[in-house]
C-alpha positions as a Python dict, from the first residue, in 0.01 Angstrom:
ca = {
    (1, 'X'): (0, 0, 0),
    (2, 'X'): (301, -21, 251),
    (3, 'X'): (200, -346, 410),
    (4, 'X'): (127, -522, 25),
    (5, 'X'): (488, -403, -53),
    (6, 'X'): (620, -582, 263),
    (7, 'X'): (482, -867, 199),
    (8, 'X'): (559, -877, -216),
    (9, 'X'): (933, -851, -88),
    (10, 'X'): (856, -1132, 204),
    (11, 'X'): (745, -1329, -102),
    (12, 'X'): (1021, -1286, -298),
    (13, 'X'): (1306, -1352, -56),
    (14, 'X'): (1125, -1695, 89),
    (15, 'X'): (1099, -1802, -244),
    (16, 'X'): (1491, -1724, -282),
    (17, 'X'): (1547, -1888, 55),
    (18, 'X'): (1338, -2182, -33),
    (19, 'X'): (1498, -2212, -402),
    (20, 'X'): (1873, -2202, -260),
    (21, 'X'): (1791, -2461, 51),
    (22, 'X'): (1679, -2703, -283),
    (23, 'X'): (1995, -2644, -434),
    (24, 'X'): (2256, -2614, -170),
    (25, 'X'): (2089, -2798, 120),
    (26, 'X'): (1837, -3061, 8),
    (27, 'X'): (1885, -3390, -136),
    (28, 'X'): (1618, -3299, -414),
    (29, 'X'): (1951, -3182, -624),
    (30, 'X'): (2199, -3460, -509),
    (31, 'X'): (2466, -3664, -664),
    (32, 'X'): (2331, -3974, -788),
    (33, 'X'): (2564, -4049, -1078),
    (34, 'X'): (2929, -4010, -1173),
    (35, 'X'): (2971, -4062, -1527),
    (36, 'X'): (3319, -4107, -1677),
    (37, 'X'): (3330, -4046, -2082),
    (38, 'X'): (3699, -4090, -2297),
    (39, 'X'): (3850, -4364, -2097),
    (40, 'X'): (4084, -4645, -2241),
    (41, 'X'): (4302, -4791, -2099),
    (42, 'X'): (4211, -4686, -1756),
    (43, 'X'): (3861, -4837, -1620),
    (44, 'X'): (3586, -4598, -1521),
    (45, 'X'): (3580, -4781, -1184),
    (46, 'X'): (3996, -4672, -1173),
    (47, 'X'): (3844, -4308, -1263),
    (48, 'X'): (3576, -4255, -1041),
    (49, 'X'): (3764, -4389, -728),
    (50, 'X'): (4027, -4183, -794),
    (51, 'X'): (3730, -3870, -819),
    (52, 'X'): (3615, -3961, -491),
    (53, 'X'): (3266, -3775, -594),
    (54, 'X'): (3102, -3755, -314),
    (55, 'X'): (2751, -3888, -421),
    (56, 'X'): (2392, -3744, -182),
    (57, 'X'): (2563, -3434, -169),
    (58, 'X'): (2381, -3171, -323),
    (59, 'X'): (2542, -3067, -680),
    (60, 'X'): (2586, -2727, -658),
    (61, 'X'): (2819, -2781, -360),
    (62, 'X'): (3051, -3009, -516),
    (63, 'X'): (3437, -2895, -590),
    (64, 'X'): (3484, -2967, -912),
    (65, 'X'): (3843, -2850, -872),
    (66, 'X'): (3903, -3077, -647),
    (67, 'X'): (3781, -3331, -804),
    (68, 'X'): (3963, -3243, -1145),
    (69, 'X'): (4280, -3245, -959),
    (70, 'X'): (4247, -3574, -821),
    (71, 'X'): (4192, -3744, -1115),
    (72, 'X'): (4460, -3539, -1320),
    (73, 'X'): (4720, -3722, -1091),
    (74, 'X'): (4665, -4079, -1305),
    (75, 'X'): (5010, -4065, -1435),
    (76, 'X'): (4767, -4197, -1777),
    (77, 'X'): (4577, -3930, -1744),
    (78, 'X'): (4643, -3627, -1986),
    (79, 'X'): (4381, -3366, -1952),
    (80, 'X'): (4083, -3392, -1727),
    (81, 'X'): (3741, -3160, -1780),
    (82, 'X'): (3486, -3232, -1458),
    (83, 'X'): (3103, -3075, -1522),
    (84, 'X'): (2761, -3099, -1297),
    (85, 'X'): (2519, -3261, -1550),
    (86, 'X'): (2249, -3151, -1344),
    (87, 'X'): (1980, -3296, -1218),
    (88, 'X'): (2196, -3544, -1037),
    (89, 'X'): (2508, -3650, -1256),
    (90, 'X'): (2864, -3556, -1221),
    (91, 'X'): (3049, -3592, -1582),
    (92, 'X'): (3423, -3657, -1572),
    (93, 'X'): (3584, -3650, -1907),
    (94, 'X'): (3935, -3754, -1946),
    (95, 'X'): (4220, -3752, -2262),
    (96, 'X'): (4450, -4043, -2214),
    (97, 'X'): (4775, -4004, -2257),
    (98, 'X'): (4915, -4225, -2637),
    (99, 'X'): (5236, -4376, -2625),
    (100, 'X'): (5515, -4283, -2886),
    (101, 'X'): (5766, -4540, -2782),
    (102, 'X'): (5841, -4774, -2465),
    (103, 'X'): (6144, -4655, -2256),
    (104, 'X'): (6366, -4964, -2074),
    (105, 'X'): (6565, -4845, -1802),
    (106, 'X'): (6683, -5109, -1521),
    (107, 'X'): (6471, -5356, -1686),
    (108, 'X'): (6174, -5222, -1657),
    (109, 'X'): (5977, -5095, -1961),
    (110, 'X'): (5735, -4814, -1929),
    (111, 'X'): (5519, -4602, -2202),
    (112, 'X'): (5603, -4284, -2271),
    (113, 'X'): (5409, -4001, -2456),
    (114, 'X'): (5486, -3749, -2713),
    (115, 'X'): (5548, -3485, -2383),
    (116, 'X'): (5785, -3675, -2244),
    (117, 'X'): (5565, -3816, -1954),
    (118, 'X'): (5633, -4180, -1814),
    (119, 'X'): (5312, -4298, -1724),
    (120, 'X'): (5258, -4699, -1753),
    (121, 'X'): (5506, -4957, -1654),
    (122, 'X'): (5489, -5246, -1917),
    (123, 'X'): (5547, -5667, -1919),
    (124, 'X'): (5810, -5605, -2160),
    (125, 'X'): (5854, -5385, -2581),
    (126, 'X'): (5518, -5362, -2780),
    (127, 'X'): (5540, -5471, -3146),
    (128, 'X'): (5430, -5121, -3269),
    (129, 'X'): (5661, -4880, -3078),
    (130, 'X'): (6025, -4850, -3083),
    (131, 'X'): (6252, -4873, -2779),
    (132, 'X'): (6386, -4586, -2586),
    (133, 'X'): (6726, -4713, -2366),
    (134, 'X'): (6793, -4328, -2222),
    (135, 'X'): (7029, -4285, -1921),
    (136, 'X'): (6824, -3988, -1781),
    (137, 'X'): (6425, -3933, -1767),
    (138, 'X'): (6517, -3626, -1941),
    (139, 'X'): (6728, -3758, -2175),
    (140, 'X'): (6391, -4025, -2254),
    (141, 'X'): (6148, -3718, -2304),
    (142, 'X'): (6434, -3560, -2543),
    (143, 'X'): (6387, -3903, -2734),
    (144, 'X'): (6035, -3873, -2734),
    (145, 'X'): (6073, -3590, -2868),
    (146, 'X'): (6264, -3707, -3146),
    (147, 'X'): (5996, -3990, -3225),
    (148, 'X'): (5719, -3754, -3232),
    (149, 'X'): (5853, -3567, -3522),
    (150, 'X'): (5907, -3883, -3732),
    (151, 'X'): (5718, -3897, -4038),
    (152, 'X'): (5536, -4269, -4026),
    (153, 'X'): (5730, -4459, -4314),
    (154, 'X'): (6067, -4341, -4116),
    (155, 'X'): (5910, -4455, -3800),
    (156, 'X'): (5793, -4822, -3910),
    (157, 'X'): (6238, -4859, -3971),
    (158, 'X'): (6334, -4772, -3606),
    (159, 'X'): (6401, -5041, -3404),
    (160, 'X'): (6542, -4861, -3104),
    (161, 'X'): (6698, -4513, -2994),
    (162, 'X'): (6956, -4501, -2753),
    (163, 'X'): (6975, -4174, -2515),
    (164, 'X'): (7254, -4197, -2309),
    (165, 'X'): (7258, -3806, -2243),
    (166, 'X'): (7005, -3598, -2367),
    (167, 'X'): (7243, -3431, -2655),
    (168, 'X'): (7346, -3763, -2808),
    (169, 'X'): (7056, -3969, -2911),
    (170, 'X'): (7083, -4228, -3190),
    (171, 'X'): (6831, -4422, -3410),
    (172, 'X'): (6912, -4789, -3428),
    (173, 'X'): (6675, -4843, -3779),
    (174, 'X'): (6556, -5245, -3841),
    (175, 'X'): (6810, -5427, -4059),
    (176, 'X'): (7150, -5235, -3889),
    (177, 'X'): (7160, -4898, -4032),
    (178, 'X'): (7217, -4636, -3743),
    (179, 'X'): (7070, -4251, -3725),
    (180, 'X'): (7294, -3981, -3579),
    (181, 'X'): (7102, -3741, -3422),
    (182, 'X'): (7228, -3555, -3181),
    (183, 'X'): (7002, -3319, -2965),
    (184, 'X'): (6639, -3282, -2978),
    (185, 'X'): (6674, -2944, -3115),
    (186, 'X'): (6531, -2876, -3514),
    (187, 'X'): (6407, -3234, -3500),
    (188, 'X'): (6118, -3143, -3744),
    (189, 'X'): (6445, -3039, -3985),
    (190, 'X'): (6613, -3329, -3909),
    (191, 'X'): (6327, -3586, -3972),
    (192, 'X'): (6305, -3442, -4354),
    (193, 'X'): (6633, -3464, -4402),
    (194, 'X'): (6657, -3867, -4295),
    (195, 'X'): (6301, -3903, -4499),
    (196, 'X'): (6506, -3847, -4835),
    (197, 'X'): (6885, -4030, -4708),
    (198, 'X'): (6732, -4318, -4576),
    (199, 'X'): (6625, -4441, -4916),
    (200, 'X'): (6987, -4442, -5015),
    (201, 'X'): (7248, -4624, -4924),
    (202, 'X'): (7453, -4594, -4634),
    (203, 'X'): (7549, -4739, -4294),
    (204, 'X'): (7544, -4440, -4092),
    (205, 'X'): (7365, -4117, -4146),
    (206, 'X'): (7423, -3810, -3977),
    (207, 'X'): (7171, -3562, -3927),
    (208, 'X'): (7282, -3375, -3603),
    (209, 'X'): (7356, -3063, -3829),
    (210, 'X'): (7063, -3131, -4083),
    (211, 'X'): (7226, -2843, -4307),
    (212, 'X'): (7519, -3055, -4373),
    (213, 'X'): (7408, -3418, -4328),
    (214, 'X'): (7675, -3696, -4439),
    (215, 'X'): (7629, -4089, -4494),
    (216, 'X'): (7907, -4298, -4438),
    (217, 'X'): (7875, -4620, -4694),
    (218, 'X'): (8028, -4968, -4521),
}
């Protein structure tokens, strides 16, 4: 009885050996693929160099947080989620980052998103986003800020902002009219306010105190 016991367990823990050689050792379980879902702007071959996968080795022994964090440095890159798809595939899903508005500083134009994050430099404006001229890269992300909490019939009026400091950002709107707005701060507040005074008339409006907003006429 002692011996068939000895050699149920001998059974057992070759068949454990044997199964974790396959999947930690062999190249039964290897990376083949690498395949790269959510991408647009960037190109999957951009992606996948930057993953550096390294493909024969055997799944299991892959670092996906390594590989997560190399791809999460593409300045387009917003959030990054690396999986084995297993037999042989490693599945790298990506969120780009969307622009809100294209920030010019030393002539250069670069997109920036709704966090504040710089992440494409840029030929020159796009046709659908407004301008950010900021002094600072905080004072930019302060104006992103701002844009983000537009409503999108207020939006389609801005031509530019300018952000010289971060607590005195302006809204250049198409046709001359000019926004005061101040700091980032209660922008959600101030962006209802300017939804109802920009249908009236007015050369400047003020919305840096959205509880007492004025409109100069002239």
């Amino acid at each position: 009885m002692v011996w068939r016991r000895i050699l149920a367990v001998s059974a057992v823990l070759a068949a454990v050996g044997a199964a974790a050689w396959v999947v930690f050792f062999s190249s039964l379980l290897a990376v083949v693929d690498v395949e790269v879902r959510g991408e647009r702007s960037l190109s999957v071959q951009h992606i996948t160099r930057a993953a550096d996968v390294p493909v024969g080795e055997p799944m299991a022994r892959v670092d996906l947080d390594d590989v997560t964090a190399r791809v999460d440095r593409l300045p387009p890159v917003r959030r990054v989620e690396v999986n084995r798809s297993w037999p042989d595939t490693v599945l790298i899903t990506v969120e780009e980052r969307t622009a809100v508005a294209v920030v010019v500083r030393d002539g250069r134009h670069t997109l920036i998103d709704a966090d504040g994050v710089q992440f494409r430099e840029v030929p020159g404006p796009r046709r659908r986003l407004p301008t950010i001229e900021a002094g600072r890269a905080r004072a930019a992300a302060e104006a992103a800020e701002v844009v983000s909490a537009l409503p999108a019939d207020v939006l389609r009026r801005v031509e530019h902002l300018d952000a010289t400091t971060m607590d005195s950002i302006t809204l250049q709107l198409r046709g001359g009219r000019e926004v005061v707005w101040g700091s980032a701060e209660d922008s959600a507040r101030k962006a209802q306010v300017l939804a109802v005074l920009v249908e009236r008339k007015g050369s400047v409006i003020n919305v840096s105190v959205p509880s007492a907003p004025t409109v100069r006429l002239g």
